[in-house]
Each structure stands twice: as C-alpha cells, then as structure tokens.
C-alpha positions in Angstrom: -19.7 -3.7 -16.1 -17.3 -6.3 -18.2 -15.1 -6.1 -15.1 -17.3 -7.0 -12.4 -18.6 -9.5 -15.1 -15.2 -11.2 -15.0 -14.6 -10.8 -11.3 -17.6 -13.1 -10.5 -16.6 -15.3 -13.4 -13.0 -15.3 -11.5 -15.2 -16.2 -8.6 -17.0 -19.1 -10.0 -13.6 -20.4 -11.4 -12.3 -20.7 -7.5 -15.3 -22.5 -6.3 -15.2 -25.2 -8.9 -11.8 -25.6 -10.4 -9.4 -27.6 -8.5 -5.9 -27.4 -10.5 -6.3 -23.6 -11.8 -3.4 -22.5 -10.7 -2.2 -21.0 -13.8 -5.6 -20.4 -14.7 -5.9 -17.5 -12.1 -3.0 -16.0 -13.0 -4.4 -15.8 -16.4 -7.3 -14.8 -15.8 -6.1 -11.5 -13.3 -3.6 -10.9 -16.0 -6.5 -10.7 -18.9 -8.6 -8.1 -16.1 -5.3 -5.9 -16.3 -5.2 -5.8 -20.1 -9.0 -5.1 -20.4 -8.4 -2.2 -17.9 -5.6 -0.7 -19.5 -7.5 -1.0 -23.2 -11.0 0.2 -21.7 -9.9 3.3 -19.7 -9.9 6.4 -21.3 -7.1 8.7 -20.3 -9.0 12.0 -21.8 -12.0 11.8 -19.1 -11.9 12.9 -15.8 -14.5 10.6 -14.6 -15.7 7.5 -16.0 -19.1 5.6 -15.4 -19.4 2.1 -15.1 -22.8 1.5 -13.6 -25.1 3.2 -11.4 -23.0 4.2 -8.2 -19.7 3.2 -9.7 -16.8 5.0 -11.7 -13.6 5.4 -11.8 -11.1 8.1 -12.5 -7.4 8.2 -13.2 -6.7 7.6 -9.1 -9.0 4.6 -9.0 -7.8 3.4 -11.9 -4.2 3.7 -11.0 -5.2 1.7 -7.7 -7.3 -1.0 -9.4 -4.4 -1.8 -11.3 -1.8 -1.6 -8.8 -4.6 -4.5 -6.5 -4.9 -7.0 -9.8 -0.9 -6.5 -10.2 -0.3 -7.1 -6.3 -2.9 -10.3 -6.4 -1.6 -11.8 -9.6 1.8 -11.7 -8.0 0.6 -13.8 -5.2 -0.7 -16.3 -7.1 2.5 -17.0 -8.2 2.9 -17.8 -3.9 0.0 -19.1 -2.7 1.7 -22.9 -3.8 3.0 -22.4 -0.4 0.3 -22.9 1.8 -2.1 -25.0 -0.6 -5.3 -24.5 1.0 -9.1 -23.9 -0.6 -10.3 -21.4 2.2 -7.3 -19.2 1.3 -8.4 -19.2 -2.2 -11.8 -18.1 -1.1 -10.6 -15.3 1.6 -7.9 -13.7 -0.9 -11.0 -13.3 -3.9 -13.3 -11.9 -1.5 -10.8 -9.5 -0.8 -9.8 -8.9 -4.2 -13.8 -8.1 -4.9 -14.1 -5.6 -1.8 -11.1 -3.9 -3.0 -12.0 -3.3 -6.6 -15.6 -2.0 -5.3 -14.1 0.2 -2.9 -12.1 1.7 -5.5 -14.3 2.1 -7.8 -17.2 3.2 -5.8 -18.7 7.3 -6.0 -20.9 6.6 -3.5 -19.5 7.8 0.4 -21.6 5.1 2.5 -20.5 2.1 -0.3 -17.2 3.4 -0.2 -16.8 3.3 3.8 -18.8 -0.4 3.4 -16.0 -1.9 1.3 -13.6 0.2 3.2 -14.5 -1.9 6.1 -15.6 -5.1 4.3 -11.8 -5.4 2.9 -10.5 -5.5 7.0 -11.9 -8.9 7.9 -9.9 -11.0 5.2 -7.0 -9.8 6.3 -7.8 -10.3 9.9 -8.3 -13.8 9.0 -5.1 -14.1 7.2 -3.5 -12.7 9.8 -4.9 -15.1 12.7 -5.5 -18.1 10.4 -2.2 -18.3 8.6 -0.2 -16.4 11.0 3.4 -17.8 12.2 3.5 -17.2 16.0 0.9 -17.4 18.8 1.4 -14.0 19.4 -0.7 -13.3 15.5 -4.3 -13.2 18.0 -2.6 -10.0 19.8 -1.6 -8.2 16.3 -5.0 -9.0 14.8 -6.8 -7.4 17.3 -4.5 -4.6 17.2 -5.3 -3.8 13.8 -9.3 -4.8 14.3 -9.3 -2.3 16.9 -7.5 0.7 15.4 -8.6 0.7 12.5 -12.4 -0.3 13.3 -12.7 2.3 16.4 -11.0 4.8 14.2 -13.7 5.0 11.2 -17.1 5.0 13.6 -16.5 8.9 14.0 -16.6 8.5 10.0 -19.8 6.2 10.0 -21.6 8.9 12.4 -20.1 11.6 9.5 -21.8 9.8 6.7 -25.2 10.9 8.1 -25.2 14.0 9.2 -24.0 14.8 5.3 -26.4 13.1 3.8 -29.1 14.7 5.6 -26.8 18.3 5.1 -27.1 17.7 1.4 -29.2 14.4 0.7 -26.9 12.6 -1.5 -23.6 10.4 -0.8 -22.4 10.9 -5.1 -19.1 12.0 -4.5 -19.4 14.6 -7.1 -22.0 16.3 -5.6 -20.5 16.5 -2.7 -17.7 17.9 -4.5 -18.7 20.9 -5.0 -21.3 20.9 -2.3 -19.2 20.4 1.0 -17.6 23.9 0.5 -21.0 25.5 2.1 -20.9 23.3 4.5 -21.9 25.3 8.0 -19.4 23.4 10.7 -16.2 25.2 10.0 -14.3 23.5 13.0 -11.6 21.6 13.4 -14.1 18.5 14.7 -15.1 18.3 11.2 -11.9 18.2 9.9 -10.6 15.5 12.6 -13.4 13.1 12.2 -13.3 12.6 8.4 -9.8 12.2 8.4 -8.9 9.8 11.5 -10.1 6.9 9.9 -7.8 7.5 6.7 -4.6 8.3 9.3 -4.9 5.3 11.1 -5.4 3.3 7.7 -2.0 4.8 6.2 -1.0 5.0 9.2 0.7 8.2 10.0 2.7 8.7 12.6 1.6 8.0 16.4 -1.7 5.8 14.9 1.4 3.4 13.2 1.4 0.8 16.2 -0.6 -1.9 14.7 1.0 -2.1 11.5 4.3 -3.3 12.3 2.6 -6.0 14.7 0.1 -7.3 11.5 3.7 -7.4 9.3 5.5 -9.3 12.1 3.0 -11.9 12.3 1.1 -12.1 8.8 2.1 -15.0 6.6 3.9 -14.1 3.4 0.3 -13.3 1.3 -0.7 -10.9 4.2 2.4 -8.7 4.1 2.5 -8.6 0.4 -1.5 -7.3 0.4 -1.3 -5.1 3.5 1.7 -2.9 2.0 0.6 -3.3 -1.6 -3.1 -2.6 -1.2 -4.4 -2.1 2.4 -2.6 1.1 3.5 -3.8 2.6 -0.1 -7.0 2.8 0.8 -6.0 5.4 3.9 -4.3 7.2 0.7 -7.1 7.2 -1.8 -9.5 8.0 1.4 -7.8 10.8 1.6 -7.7 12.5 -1.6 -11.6 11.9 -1.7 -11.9 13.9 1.8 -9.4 16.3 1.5 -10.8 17.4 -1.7 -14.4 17.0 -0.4 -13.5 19.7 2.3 -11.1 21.8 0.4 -11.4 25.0 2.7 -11.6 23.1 6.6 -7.9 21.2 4.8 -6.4 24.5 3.8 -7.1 25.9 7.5 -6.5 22.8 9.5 -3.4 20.8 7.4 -0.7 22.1 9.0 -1.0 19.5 11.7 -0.8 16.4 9.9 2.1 18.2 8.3 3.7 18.7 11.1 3.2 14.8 12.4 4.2 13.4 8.7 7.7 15.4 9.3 8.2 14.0 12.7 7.6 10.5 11.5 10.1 10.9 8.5 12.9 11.4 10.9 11.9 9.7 14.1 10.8 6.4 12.0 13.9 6.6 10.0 16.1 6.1 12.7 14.4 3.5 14.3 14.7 1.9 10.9 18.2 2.2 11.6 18.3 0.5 15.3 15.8 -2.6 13.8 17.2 -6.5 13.7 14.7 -8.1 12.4 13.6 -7.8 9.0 10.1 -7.5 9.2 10.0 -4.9 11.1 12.3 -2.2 9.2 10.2 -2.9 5.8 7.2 -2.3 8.0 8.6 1.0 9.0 10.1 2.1 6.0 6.5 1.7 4.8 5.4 3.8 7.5 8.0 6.8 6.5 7.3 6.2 2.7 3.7 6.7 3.7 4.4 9.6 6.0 6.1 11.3 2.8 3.5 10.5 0.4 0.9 12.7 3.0 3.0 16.1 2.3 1.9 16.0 -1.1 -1.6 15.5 -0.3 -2.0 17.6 2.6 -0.5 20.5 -0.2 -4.2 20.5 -1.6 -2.2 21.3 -5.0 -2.7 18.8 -8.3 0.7 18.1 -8.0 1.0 17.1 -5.0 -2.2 14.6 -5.5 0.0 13.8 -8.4 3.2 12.8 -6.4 1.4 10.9 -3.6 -0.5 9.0 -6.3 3.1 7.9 -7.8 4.3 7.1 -4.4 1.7 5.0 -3.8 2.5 3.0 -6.9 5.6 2.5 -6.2 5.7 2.1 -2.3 2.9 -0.6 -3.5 5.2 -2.4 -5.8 8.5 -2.1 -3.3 7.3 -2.9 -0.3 5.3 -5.9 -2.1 8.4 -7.2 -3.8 10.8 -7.1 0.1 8.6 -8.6 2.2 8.0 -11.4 -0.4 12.1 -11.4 -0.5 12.5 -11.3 3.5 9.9 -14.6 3.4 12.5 -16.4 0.8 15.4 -15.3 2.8 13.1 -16.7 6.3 12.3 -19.9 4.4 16.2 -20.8 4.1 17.7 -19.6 7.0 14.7 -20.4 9.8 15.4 -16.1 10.4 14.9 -12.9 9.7 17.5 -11.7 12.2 19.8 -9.0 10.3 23.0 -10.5 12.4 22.3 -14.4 11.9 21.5 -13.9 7.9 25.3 -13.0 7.1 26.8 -13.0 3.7 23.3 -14.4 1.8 25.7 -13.3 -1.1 27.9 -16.5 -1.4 25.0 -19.0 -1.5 23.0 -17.1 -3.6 24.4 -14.7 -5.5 21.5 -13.9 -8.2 19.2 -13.3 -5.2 21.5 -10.9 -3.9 21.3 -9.0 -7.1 17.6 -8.5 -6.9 17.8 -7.8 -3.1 19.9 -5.0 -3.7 17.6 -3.8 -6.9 15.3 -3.4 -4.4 16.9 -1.6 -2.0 18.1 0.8 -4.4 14.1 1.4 -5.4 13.4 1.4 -1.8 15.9 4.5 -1.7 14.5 6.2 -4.5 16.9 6.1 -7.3 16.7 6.4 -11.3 15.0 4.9 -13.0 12.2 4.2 -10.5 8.9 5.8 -10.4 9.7 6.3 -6.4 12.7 8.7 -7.6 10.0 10.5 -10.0 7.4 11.3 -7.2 9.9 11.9 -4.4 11.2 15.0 -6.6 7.2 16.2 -7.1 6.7 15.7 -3.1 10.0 17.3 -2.3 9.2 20.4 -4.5 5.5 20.7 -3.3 6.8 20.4 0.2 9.5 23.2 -0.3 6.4 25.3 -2.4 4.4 25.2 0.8 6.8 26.4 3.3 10.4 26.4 2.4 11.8 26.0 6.6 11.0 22.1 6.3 14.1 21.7 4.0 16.6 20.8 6.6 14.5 18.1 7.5 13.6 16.9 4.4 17.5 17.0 3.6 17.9 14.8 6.7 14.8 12.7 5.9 16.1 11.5 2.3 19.8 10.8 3.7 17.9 8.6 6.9 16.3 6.6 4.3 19.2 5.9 2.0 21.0 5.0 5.0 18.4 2.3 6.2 18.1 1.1 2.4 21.8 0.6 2.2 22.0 -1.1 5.9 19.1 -3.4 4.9 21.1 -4.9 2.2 24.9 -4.6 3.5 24.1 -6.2 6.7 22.5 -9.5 5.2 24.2 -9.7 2.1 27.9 -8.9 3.2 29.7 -10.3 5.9 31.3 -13.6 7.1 28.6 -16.7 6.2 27.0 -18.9 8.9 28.3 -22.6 8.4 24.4 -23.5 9.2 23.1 -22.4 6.3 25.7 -24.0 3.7 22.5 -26.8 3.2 20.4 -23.9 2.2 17.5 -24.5 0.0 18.1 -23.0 -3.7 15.5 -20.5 -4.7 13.3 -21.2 -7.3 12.6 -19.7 -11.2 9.1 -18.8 -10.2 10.2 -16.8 -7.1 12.8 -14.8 -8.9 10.4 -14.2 -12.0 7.7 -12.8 -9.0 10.7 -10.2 -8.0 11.4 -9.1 -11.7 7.4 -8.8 -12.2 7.8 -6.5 -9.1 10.8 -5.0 -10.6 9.5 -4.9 -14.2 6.4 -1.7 -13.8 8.5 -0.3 -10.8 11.0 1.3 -13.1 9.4 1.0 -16.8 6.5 2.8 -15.5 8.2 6.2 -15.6 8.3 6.0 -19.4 4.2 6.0 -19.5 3.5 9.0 -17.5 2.3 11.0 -20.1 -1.0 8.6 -20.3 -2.0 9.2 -17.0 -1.0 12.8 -16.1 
C-alpha cells in the first residue's frame, strides 16, 4: 500500500513540479530502497492489498522497472518535454500493477494498458517517418495476439469462478480441455510479447525507430512481461506444458542459431542489439519451458540481466548516434581514439552481453545450459554452437566500431558527458555485483 502511496505521490510531483529533475530521480531511488527493506525473502507470497501481491518474480521485476526508469531520468534532458513526463509515469504505474497483480483479468488489463505508452513513444518521439509503420507493427502483433487470451479469461472464470492466481494454481490441473488449443491460446500472447522466434518481426522495427527512452524501456521492461506471463501460465497449466512444450523448445533452439547469425551479417547498430535481445530471450524460454524451479530460476536471472544489458547498449548506440549522425558499423570506425573511456565501457558491455564472469548473465546461462542438457541431452551441439554465435556477435559489435582506421568527419565530435557515463556504470554497477546477493532471493 506504501508503494502505490508513493507512486501517486510520484504522480502528483510530475503534474506540478517544473524543475524536478533530480527530484524524480530521488524519489524512484527512495521506492527501490523501501522495496528492498519491505520484502521479505522468507514468504512465498506477499499481500499488499486486496487483488495485489507480490512474490520473489514480481519483486525481482518491480525492481528491475524502478532501476530501468530511474536510469532514464538521468536521459530524458534530451528531449525536454512535459507530455513525455506524463506518458513515461503512466507507464511506470501500469507496469508496477501488472507485476504486482494476482488477479488474471487485472493482470491482462495492465498487460495491455502498458502497450499504448509505448506506441506513443514510438510514433511521437520516433526519428524517421517510417516510426507510423513500426508502431503499428507492434499495435498489431501484440494486440491481435492476446484476444485469444481475453476470450481465455472467461471461459476460466466461469470453469472455476475466480481469476486469484493461486486458486487457479492449483485448480487448472482438473481442468477438462486437455488439447493443444488450450495450451496455444494462453501462451501466444506471452510468445509474441518476448518475442520468440518467427512472432520477433515487430520488435526490431519498434528498436529501429524508437527514440533513445523507448529502446531502453522496451528491452528493459516490455519484453518481461511476455517472461513473467509466462511463468504464471506455464505453471497455471503444469500438465497441458509438460505434454505440449517441446514445440516452443524446438522454435527457441532454432532462433538461438538462425538469429545469431543474422546478428552476425547486421550493419546497423540497432538492429543487432535488437536481435541479440531476441536470442537472449529465445534462451531464457528453455529454462522456463523445463517446468523445473531451476529453470524458473535461470530465466528469472536472465531476465535481469538481459534487462540491464540490453538497457545499458542501446542507451550507448544513442551516444555513439548523437556524435557521429550514424549507427552504421562501417562509418563508426575507430570510436577508440576520440573517446577512449567510452570505449572501455562499450566493451564492458559487450563482454556482459557475452556472458562472462562476473555477470549475473554468466550465472543464469550455466542454470539454463544445465536444465537444457537435463531435459534432453541431443540439443548440446546446438547449444555449443549457440554460445560460440553469440560471443562472436558480442566481440564483432565492439571490434568493428571501436577498432579500425578513424573517419576524419568525426574529429569535431561532441565529448560525452559525466552524467551519461555514470548512467552506463549504474547499468554496469547491479549487472555484475548482483551475483554476490543470490542467496536473498533463491
């Protein structure tokens, strides 16, 4: 109650407060301390009032959205307008509820609540003309995708007259429809939210076009919610998952290697984050299609730090765009002699982005990797090939712009500011410390 309390506080604050830029920062960074002091690790579940609770998941994501929007506070300088201010708090609102809500029908409200912010961030503060085609890309795949789940709502709560997630819990295992239909229709909403492979279209034409703010929420946040979707369902319908699974399985290893060498053939920028996101994503699904704790447990890490990554590079392609006018890989040669500390946190990133030690990616990689091999050990040539594709498109992302002969254009380069390099090391920070506090939350 003390959060939502705050939140509309937070709110108020926006409306009426002109200079508060530092005052929002402050204020998101006070929500994550009350979180972090309030939540009790012990308890599965957690009430906060009536229809809402959290548990360690929603926590987990709650915190990863008021980490993700404090960051971009430190960006939203940039664009300097009031209606911005408004559109990133309603979205910050619909989030937390949708998080935090144990009701079904809420849940898919907020679900859908949180899409029209970002359509309007896409199409308001987009770059390009073309941002009215990538909007309605994602309006329609993502809106035409969870009406199946709408019409789904219903028919449970008149099969069992409640929407409580925990009653459905342990109710949805009687369920009569044991077909694949069943199974299809809850989940297709989530897929095309995370996206998996072959619903992924949209999300690389939303990335392309989004302004900075946009990217940085839609990988942080946005494709979470297909994630935590999906551990609510999957666990909903435990015994239609463990009959029907294998063929999201079999789609999340085609899109590790498929998407991870078109990684490999991109130029622009953008667009291999945006697919990297899309394998990372892909990878995080094995462990949740394993219907095993620890594979909840490894997709829940992976989220985390996909969240923070992704955040963190696209927020370091826009720096890189704001100098050089480009975010072609061929034109942005040797970013190493004019700036040299940039560089260092470029390839910090990368080396995350790769999963390496000491990050939390490296941590739940491992889990996935052994749950993966646990549930059929044929896949491990492909996962083998999957882990050496993404290395090699980490390690091409940063050689390819940082090395190299210089373009004399860009010798009158802007420098790049304190605040921007303190947003990366905030992004850095929890993306490799947060391995040391996994004992609190597992």
């Amino acid at each position: 109650m003390m959060l939502m309390i705050m939140l509309i506080f937070y709110f108020l604050l926006l409306i009426f407060l002109k200079n508060m830029k530092n005052m929002k920062f402050i204020i998101l960074m006070m929500l994550i301390f009350f979180l972090l002091i309030k939540f009790n690790y012990y308890l599965s579940w957690q009430m906060i009032y009536g229809i809402m609770g959290i548990d360690i998941v929603s926590f987990l994501m709650i915190l990863l959205t008021l980490w993700i929007f404090s960051m971009m506070e430190m960006v939203i300088y940039l664009f300097k307008n009031k209606l911005m201010n408004l559109i990133l708090t309603i979205l910050l609102i619909s989030l937390i509820l949708c998080f935090s809500s144990m009701n079904f029908l809420i849940y898919y409200l907020f679900f859908e609540i949180s899409l029209v912010p970002t359509f309007y961030l896409i199409l308001g503060f987009g770059y390009q003309p073309e941002r009215l085609n990538s909007g309605m890309y994602m309006l329609m795949y993502t809106l035409f995708a969870s009406l199946p789940l709408f019409i789904l709502i219903f028919l449970i709560f008149d099969e069992f007259n409640s929407l409580n997630y925990l009653i459905l819990l342990n109710n949805m295992m009687k369920i009569n429809m044991m077909n694949e239909l069943l199974y299809i229709l809850m989940t297709l909403a989530f897929m095309v939210k995370l996206p998996l492979f072959l619903f992924h279209f949209w999300l690389p034409k939303a990335h392309v076009e989004a302004p900075v703010i946009g990217s940085m929420i839609l990988a942080g946040v946005m494709l979470k919610l297909g994630g935590y979707g999906l551990i609510r369902s999957l666990t909903m319908m435990m015994n239609l998952s463990m009959k029907f699974n294998y063929l999201y399985y079999s789609m999340s290893l085609v899109c590790l290697i498929n998407l991870s060498i078109l990684c490999l053939r991109q130029t622009d920028l953008k667009l291999l984050v945006a697919y990297s996101s899309v394998v990372h994503m892909g990878v995080m699904l094995l462990g949740l299609l394993s219907m095993e704790n620890f594979g909840f447990i490894g997709g829940t890490l992976m989220m985390i730090g996909h969240g923070l990554c992704s955040s963190a590079l696209f927020f370091s392609v826009n720096l890189m765009y704001e100098r050089i006018k480009s975010r072609n890989m061929y034109l942005s040669k040797g970013m190493m002699v004019l700036f040299p500390s940039f560089s260092m946190f470029w390839f910090m990133l990368c080396v995350c982005n790769m999963s390496s030690p000491p990050s939390i990616n490296l941590l739940s990689e491992l889990m996935l990797i052994y749950i993966s091999l646990n549930w059929s050990f044929n896949i491990i040539i492909l996962l083998i090939l999957g882990i050496y594709l993404s290395a090699c498109y980490s390690l091409y992302l940063y050689s390819y712009t940082h090395h190299g002969k210089l373009n004399s254009l860009y010798l009158m380069s802007n420098s790049i500011k304190m605040n921007d390099y303190m947003n990366l090391l905030n992004h850095w920070i929890p993306l490799n410390l947060m391995i040391l506090l996994m004992k609190n939350f597992y």
